[in-house]
C-alpha positions in Angstrom: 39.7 98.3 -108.4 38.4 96.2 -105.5 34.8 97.7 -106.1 34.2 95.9 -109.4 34.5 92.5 -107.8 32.7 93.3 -104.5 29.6 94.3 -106.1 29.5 91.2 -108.5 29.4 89.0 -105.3 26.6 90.9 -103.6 24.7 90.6 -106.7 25.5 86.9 -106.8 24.5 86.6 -103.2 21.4 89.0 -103.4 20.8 86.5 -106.5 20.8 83.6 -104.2 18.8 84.4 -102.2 16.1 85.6 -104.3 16.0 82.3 -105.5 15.7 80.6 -102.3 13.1 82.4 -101.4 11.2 81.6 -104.4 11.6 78.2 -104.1 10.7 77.9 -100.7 7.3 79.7 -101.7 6.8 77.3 -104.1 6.8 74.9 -102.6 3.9 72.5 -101.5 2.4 72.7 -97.6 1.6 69.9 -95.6 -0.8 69.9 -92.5 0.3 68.1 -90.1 -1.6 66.9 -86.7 -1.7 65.4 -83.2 -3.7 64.6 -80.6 -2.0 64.5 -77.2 -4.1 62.8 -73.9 -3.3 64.4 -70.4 -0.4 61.4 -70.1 0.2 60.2 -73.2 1.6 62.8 -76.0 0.5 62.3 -80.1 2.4 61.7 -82.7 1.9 64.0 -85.6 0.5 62.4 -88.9 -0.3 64.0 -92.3 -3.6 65.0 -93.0 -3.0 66.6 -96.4 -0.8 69.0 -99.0 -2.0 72.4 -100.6 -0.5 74.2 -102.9 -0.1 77.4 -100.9 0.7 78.1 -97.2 -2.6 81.0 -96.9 -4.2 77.2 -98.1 -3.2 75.3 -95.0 -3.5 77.7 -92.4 -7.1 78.0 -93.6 -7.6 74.3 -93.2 -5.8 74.3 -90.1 -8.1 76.7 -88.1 -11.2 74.9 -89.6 -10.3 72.0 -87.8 -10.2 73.9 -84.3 -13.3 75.5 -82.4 -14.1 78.7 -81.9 -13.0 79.0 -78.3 -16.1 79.1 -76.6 -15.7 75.4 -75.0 -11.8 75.2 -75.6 -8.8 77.6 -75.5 -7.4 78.0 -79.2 -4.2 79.5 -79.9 -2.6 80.8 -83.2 1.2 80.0 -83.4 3.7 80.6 -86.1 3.0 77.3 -87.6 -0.8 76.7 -87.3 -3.4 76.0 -84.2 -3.0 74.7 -81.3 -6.9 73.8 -79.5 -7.0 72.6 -75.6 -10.0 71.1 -74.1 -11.1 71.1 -70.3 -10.3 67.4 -70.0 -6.9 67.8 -70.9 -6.4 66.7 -74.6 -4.5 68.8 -76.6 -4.9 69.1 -80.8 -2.2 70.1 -82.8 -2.6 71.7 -86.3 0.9 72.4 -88.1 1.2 73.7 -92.1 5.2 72.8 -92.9 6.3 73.0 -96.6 7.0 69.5 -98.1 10.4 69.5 -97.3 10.0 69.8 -93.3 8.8 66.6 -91.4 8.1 67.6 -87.7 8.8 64.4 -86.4 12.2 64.6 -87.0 15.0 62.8 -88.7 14.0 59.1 -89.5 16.3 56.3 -87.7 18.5 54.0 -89.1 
């Protein structure tokens, strides 16, 4: 008897979820960038929105070198490019919905 009713909410959950995921996927991505000095850290900006994530990640690494002056690292997020004098860029894809600033003040 109990059966009948467990099953119907894993389906609603497994439902849930499904759709979750969907919508986060389609979502739109937003690349996101800073340039921090040896003393003075950046503040991220946008730089622009594509449709997919494969989209920003792609714009994100054309924006770094190719290492041969500078040390590039991939990160879950994007690319991160440091140069011998210190400066740091920073190349994030986040979907629309995710500012990496933070929460706004009031």
């Amino acid at each position: 008897m109990m059966r009948a009713p467990r099953r119907a909410s894993l389906l609603v959950a497994f439902s849930l979820l499904i759709s979750a995921a969907t919508a986060y996927a389609e979502c739109a991505w937003v690349l996101w960038g800073a340039v921090s000095l040896p003393n003075a850290p950046g503040q991220f900006s946008r730089y622009a929105a594509y449709e997919s994530r494969d989209q920003c990640f792609h714009a994100a690494k054309s924006r770094v070198g190719d290492g041969h002056e500078t040390v590039v690292v991939r990160h879950e997020n994007g690319w991160t490019e440091a140069f011998k004098s210190g400066t740091v860029s920073e190349y994030q894809c986040w979907p629309d919905t995710v500012d990496p600033r933070g929460p706004k003040g009031k």
